[in-house]
Every structure is written in C-alpha cells, then in structure tokens.
matplotlib code that plots the C-alpha trace (Angstrom):
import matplotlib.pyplot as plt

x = [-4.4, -7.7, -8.2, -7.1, -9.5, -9.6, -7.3, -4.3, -3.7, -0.5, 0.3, -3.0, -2.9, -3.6, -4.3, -7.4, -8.6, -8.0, -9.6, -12.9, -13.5, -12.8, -16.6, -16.6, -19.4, -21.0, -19.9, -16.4, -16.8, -17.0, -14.3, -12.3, -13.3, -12.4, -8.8, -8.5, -10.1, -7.8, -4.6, -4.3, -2.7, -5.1, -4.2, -6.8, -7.0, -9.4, -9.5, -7.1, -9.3, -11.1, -9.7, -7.0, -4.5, -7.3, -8.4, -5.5, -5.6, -9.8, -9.0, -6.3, -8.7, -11.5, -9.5, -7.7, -4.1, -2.8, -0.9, 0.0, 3.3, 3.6, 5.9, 6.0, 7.0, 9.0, 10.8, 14.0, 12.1, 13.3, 12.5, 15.4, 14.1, 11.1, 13.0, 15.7, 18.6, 22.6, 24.4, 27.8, 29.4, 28.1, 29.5, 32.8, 33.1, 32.4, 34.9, 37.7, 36.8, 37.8, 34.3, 33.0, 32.0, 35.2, 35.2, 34.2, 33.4, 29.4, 28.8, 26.5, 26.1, 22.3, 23.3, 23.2, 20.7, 17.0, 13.8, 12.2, 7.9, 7.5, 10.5, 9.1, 5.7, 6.6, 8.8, 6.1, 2.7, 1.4, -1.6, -4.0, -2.4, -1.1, 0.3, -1.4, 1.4, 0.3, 2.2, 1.3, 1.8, 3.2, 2.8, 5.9, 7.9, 10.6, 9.4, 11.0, 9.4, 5.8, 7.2, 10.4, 7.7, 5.7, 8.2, 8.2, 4.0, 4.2, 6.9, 6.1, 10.2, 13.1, 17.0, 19.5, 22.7, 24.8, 23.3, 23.3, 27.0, 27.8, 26.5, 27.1, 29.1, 26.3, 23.1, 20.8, 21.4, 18.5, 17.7, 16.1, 12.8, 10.4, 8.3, 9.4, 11.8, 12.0, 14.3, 13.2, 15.4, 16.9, 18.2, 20.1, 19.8, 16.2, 13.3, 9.7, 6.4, 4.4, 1.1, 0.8, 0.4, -2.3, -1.0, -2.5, -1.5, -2.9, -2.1, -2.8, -3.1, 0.0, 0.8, -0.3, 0.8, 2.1, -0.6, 1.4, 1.6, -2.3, -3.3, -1.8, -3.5, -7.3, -8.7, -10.5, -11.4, -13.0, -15.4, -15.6, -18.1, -21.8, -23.5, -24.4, -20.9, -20.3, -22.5, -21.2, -17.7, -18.7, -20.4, -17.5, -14.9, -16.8, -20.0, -23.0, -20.7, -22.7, -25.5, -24.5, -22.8, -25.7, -25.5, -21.9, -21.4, -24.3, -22.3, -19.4, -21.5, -22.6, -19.1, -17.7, -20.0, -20.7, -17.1, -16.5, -13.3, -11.3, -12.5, -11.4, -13.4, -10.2, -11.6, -15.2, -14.0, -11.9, -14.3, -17.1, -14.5, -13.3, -17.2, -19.2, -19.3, -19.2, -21.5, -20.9, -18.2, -18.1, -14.5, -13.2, -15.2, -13.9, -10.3, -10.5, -12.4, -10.5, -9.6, -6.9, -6.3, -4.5, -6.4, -9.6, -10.9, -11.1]
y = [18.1, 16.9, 17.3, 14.5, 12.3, 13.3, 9.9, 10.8, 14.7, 14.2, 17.8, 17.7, 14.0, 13.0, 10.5, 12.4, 11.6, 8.0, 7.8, 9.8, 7.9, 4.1, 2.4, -0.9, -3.3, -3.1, -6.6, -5.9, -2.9, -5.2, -7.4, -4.2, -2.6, -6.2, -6.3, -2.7, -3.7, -6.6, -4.8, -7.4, -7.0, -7.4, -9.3, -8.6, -10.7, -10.3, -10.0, -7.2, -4.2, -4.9, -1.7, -3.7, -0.9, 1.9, 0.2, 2.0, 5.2, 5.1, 3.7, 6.8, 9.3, 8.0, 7.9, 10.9, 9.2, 11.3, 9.4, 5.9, 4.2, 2.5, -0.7, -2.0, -5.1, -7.5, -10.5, -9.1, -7.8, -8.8, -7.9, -5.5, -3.7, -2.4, -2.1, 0.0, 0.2, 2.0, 3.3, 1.9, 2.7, 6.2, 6.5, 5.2, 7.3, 10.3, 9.4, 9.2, 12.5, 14.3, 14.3, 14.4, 10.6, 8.9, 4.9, 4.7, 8.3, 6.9, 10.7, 10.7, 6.9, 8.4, 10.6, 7.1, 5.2, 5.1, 3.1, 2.3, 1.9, -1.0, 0.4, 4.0, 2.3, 1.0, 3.9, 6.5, 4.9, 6.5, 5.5, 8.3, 8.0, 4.8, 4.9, 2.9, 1.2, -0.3, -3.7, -4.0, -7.2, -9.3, -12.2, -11.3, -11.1, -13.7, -16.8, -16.3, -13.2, -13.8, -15.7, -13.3, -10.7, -13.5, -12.3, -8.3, -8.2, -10.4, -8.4, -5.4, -4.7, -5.1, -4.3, -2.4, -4.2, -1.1, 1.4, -1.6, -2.5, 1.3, 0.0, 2.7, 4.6, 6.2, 4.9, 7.1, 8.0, 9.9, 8.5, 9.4, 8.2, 7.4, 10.2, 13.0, 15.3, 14.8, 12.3, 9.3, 8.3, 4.8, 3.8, 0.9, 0.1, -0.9, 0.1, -0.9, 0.7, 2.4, 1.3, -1.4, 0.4, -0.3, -2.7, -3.4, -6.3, -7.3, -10.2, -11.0, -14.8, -15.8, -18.1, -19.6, -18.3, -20.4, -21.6, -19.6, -16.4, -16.2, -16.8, -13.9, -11.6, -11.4, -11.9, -10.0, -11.4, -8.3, -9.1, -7.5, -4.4, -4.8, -2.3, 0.0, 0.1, 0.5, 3.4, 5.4, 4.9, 6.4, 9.0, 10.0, 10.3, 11.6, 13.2, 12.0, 10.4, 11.4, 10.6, 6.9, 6.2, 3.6, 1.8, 1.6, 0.2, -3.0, -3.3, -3.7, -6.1, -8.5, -8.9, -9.4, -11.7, -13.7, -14.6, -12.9, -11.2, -10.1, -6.7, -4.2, -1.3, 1.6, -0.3, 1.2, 4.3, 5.1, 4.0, 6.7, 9.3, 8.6, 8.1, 10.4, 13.0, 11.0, 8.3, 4.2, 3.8, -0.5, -0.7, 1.8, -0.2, -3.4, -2.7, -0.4, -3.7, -6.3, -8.9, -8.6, -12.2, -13.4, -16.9, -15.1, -14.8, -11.1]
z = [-25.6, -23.6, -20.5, -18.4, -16.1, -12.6, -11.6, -14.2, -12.9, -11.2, -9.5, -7.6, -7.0, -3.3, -1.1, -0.1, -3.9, -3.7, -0.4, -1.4, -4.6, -2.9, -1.7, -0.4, 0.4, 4.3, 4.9, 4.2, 7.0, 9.1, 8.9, 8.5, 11.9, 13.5, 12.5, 13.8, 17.1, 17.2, 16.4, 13.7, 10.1, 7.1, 4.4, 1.6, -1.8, -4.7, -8.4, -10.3, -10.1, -6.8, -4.7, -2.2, -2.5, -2.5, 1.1, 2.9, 1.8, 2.8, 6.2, 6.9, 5.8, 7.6, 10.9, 10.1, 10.2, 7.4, 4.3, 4.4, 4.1, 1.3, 0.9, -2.6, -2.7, -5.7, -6.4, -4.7, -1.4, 1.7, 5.4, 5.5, 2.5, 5.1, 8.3, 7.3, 5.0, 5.9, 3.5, 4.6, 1.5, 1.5, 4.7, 3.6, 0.7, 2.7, 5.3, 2.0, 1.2, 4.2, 6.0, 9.4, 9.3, 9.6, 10.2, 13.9, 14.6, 15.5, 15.9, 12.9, 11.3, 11.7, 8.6, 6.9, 8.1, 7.6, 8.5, 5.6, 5.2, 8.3, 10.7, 10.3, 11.1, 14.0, 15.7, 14.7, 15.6, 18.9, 21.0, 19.7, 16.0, 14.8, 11.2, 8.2, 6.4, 3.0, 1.7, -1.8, -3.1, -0.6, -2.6, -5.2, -2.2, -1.4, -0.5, 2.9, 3.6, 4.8, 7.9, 8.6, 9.1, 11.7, 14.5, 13.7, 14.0, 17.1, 18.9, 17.4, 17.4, 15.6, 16.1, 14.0, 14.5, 13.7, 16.5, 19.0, 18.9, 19.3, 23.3, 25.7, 24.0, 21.8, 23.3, 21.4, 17.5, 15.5, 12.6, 9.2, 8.7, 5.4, 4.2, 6.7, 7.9, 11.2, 12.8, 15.7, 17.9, 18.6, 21.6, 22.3, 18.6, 19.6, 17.1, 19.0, 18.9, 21.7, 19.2, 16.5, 13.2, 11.2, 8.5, 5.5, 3.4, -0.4, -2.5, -5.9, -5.3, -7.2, -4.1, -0.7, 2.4, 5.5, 8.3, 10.5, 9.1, 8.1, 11.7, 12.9, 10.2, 9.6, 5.7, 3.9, 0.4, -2.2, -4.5, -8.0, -7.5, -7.7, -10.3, -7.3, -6.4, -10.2, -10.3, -6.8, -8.0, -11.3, -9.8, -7.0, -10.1, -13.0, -11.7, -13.5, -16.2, -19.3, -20.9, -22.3, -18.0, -17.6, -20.2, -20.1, -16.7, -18.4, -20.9, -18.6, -16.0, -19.0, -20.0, -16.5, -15.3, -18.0, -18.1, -21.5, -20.1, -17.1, -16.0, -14.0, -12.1, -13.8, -17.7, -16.7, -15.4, -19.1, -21.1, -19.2, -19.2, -23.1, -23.8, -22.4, -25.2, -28.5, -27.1, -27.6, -30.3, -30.1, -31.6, -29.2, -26.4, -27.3, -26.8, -23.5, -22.1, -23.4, -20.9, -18.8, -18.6, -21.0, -21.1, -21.3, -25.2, -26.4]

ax = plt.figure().add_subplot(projection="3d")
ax.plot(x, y, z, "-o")
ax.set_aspect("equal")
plt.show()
C-alpha cells in the first residue's frame, strides 16, 4: 500500500495539523479578532471547500485554548442535543438490577447525566481560557434551532430541570462533561459561564437565518482561496508538492473560476499528492476535479 497524504493518517491526526495547515486572507483577520473582542459568536458561510470548520481549530491553536468542541449538527439536532443529555433509562435499568441508583436516591443521577459540546462550553470557559466550541453546520439543524440558541448566547446559561428539582436536598451534583474526565459541578441545577466561550458557527447556505438571531452573531463570509493561498496551503501540507505543483494549482484556478466546475481546496490538494511523481495524467485529473455541484457540467 502507498503511503497515505499527511491529512488521511488517522493515529497521528491532530488538531494541531488542521490548525497549522489552515491560511486565511488578512481581511478576514480582521473580522475574526472583532467577534473575539466583542464576545460575539461567528457565523461563517462560504463555498464547500473554503476552510469554515478548519477556522476553529486555527483560532484554538493560535490562542492556545487546546482542542475545540465540536457540535455536529443534522436534521434531528435540537438545543438539548448540545446542552446536555440524561440517561433516565440507563438509570432505571441500573436501579432494576440491584444498583446504587435507585429511583430517587439523587446520590449519583450525575453518573447519568452529561453536558454535551455548548453546556460543557459554557461551564468550562474561564476568564484567562475560554473554550472554542465549533458548530458545524448549523444550517441542517431544525428549523427551530437558530433562535432556541438566541437566549443561551445572551444569558450565557441554561438549567437542567433534573438537578434543579433535587432543590436543597442535593444542591450541588457533579456532572460528566464532553471530552474529559474530569467532572463540573452544578449547583442549583444552574449551568452558567464565568466567560463566554468562543463559538464558532458555519453554514453551508442551505437556508436564511432569522433577523434576530444574525444580530447577535458577527459574519464572516470566506472566499474560495486566491492562488497564493493555493500555493501556502500546498506548501504547509505537501512541502514543495512536486515538480508539476504549479501548474496544477492553474489548472485548478482556470477551472474554478471560469465556472467550469465546483472546486474545492481538499480536490487540489489529492490531485498534488496523487500527482506529484507520475506527472499530469488528464483522465485521472479530470475525475479528482470533477465538480461537486451536481448542476455544474463535468
């Protein structure tokens, strides 16, 4: 077998990888650094391709904030999905086997419950580290989900219904969180952060989001690489790329721009990788670039 390319080793994958390899455009900086002076979420669109996703992991390396969270969102994702989920009928069925966690014995209900990628966010964030939660895809979300999460970024809070009708008879229950081993502790059933977490949000454009919820976020739209970019992301996966990099990354420019297909930056990056010992095979080219809209002609 051949060696794979540097992105498709999965033992030694990393964020670290993904953060060193992402470049994005001086402009975009910008708009960056002004969400995280505002404590704002960004919500960043662009073509398929355009490094949304990869922006997270580069902003936690930069700032030294460690891994992100990542919340991947669907057509069945709700706001519970990233504040936390209990395993009730865990809990039950342990309780018919003769354990510890018996129908009202609160003792341990945090064996069952855990924030998920937003709720561990927002408990874990601290002044001089914040957490960088990523929210891929927001926009194959429910439709109901966009504005259920206006109230959570404004109050930066949420409640756990379970640990706040336990009241004073268990004001403080430690909790699983995502990602780690150690536990946070809830009290009063009250989840809140001491600092807004860095959030991320991308969409693909496959709907509009409410007034309301894109005034509380600031937007960053990516544009499809230039062929600098092209050539530094080139560089910072494959080195110099080979002999025939150059003439590649045209080849790939004329078709993108041109509107000849639907290109994305990971189609360059195979085709240097496959490439860059045989030389330019055009029938091998053509199908590793083919469009990835299906209403663009191949």
């Amino acid at each position: 077998m051949p060696e794979p390319p540097p992105w498709r080793r999965f033992p030694s994958r990393g964020f670290e990888r993904r953060a060193r390899t992402y470049r994005i455009a001086p402009d975009d900086v910008r708009i960056v650094n002004a969400a995280l002076h505002l404590r704002r979420p960004l919500l960043v669109t662009g073509p398929p391709g355009t490094g949304k996703s990869s922006l997270a992991y580069s902003l936690a390396h930069e700032l030294g904030l460690g891994e992100p969270l990542r919340w991947d969102v669907n057509s069945r994702t709700v706001l519970a999905d990233g504040l936390y989920r209990y395993d009730a009928v865990g809990r039950l069925r342990d309780a018919g086997l003769g354990g510890a966690a018996a129908p009202g014995a609160e003792s341990d209900i945090g064996d069952y419950l855990q924030l998920g990628p937003l709720g561990t966010a927002l408990a874990t964030s601290r002044p001089d580290r914040p957490r960088v939660l990523l929210v891929d895809e927001l926009d194959k979300g429910d439709i109901d989900l966009p504005n259920d999460l206006l109230v959570v970024f404004e109050e930066g809070e949420f409640r756990i219904p379970e640990l706040a009708r336990l009241g004073e008879r268990r004001p403080e229950v430690a909790v699983m969180v995502e990602g780690d081993r150690e536990r946070h502790t809830v009290r009063h059933g009250l989840v809140g952060c001491a600092e807004f977490p860095i959030v991320v949000l991308t969409s693909n454009g496959e709907r509009d989001f409410p007034p309301a919820f894109l005034r509380r976020c600031l937007r960053l739209d990516l544009k499809p690489p230039t062929g600098d970019q092209l050539r530094e992301i080139v560089r910072a996966h494959l080195g110099d790329g080979g002999p025939h990099a150059d003439a590649l990354i045209e080849r790939f420019l004329a078709r993108r721009d041109t509107g000849q297909a639907v290109l994305a930056t990971d189609q360059l990056l195979n085709a240097v990788h496959l490439l860059a010992g045989t030389g330019p095979d055009d029938r091998l080219l053509d199908e590793v670039l083919r469009s990835i809209d299906a209403g663009q002609p191949q």
